[in-house]
N, C-alpha and C positions, 0 to 999 in steps of 0.2 A: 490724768496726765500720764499714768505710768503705761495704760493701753496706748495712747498715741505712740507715746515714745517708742513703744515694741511693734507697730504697725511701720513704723519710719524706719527700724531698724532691717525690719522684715524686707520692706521694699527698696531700702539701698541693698540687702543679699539678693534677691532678686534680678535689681538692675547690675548691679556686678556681675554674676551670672552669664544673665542675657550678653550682655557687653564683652566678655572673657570669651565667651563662644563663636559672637561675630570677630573675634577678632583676625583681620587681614580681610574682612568682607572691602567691597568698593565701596565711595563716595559716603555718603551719610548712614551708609547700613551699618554704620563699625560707632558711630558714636551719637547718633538722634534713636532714641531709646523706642520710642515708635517704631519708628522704619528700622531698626537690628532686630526687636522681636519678632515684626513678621518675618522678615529675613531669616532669623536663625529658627522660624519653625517650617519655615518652606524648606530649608536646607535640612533639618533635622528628619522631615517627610520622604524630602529627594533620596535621604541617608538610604532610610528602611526601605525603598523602592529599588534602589540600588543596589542592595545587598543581595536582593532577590535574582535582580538580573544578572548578579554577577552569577550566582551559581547555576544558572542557564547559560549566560556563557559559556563560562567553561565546561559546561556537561557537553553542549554542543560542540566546542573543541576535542574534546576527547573523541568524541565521536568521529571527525572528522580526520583524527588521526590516526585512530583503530580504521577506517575504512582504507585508509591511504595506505595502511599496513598490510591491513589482507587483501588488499589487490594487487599489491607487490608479492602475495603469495596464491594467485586468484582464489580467494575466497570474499566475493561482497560482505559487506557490514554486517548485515541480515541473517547470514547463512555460517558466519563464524559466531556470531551471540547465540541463533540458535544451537550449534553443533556444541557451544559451550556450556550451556543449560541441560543439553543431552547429555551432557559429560561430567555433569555436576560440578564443573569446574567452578568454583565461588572467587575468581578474580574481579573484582569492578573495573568501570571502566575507565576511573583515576590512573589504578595499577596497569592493567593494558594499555592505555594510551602511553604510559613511560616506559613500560616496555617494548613496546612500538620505536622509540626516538633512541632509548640508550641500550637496549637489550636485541638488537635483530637477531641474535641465533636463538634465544630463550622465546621471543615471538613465533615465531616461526617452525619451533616446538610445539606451542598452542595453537596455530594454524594446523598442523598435520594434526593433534590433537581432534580437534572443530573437524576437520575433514573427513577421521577417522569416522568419527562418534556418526556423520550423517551419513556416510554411508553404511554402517552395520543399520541404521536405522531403516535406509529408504531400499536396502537392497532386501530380497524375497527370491529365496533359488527356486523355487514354484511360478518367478514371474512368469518366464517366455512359455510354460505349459499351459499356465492361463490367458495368456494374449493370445494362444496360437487356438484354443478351444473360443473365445470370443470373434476371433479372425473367421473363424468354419460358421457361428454362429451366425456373423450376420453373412453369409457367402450364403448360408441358407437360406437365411428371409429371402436377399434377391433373387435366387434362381426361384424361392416361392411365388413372388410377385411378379417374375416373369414369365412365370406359367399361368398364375392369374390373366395377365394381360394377352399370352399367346391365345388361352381359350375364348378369352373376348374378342379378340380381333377374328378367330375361325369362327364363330359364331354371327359378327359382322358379317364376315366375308361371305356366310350362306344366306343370311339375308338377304345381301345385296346380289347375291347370285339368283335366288330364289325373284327378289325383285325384277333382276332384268331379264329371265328368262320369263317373267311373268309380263312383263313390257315386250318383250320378242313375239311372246303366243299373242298376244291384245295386235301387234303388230302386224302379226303375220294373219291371221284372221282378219283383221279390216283390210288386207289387199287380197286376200282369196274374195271378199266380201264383192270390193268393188270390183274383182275381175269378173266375180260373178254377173253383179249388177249391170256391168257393161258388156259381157254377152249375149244378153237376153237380149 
């Protein structure tokens, strides 16, 4: 008897519980002991699902307002995360997005920051000497292949000369031929 007793006690802490948790659920989910446990573990599931997508949310709101910021300062989303990576700037995007909303002079710091850091990055004072030697480069291929194609086409063009002076003499000989034939 003293195991039952403790199995009964067990199971009203249990159904209290349960019951304490649904409580404010709708219709019989708040007090048909059935239908509130499944309830309170479908809600307890939804809990931990929830959780998750809240901080997806809000990672994607930051983001939406760190973009909204640096195009008021034109730098896209993209191109100010990288330029802040270059810069070792270790801000998240919690902290930018609020400084985005309540800090625009201190944002906007970080923006020419971001700006700076990509251009030391992408700029090369040797650019224009190497585009301008790649410019000559392929200026040479073409004039090479147009010289290719010039000596094909003179080489045509004496075929076909050769041809139809070769079709002229055929020509011209069959009417010497018949002039001959018809003076005899």
């Amino acid at each position: 008897e003293h195991g039952l007793k403790h199995n009964r006690l067990r199971d009203k802490m249990k159904r209290e519980r349960v019951f304490e948790f649904a409580k404010g659920f709708w219709g019989r989910a708040k007090n048909c002991f059935r239908i509130a446990h499944n309830a309170a573990e479908k809600a307890l599931k939804n809990q931990y699902v929830s959780r998750k997508h809240l901080k997806r949310d809000m990672r994607s709101l930051w983001i939406q307002r760190i973009n909204a910021g640096g195009r008021e300062h034109g730098l896209k989303y993209n191109d100010l995360m990288h330029g802040l990576k270059i810069s070792n700037c270790e801000l998240d995007r919690k902290v930018l997005s609020d400084l985005a909303i309540s800090e625009p002079a201190s944002f906007a710091a970080i923006c020419a920051l971001a700006r700076k850091s990509l251009m030391d990055k992408h700029y090369n004072p040797k650019r224009e000497e190497i585009e301008e030697q790649l410019r000559l480069k392929k200026i040479a291929k073409v004039q090479a292949k147009l010289k290719e194609r010039e000596e094909e086409a003179k080489q045509l063009l004496a075929y076909l000369r050769e041809q139809d002076v070769l079709e002229h003499a055929a020509a011209a000989r069959e009417e010497e031929e018949e002039k001959a034939a018809g003076k005899k």
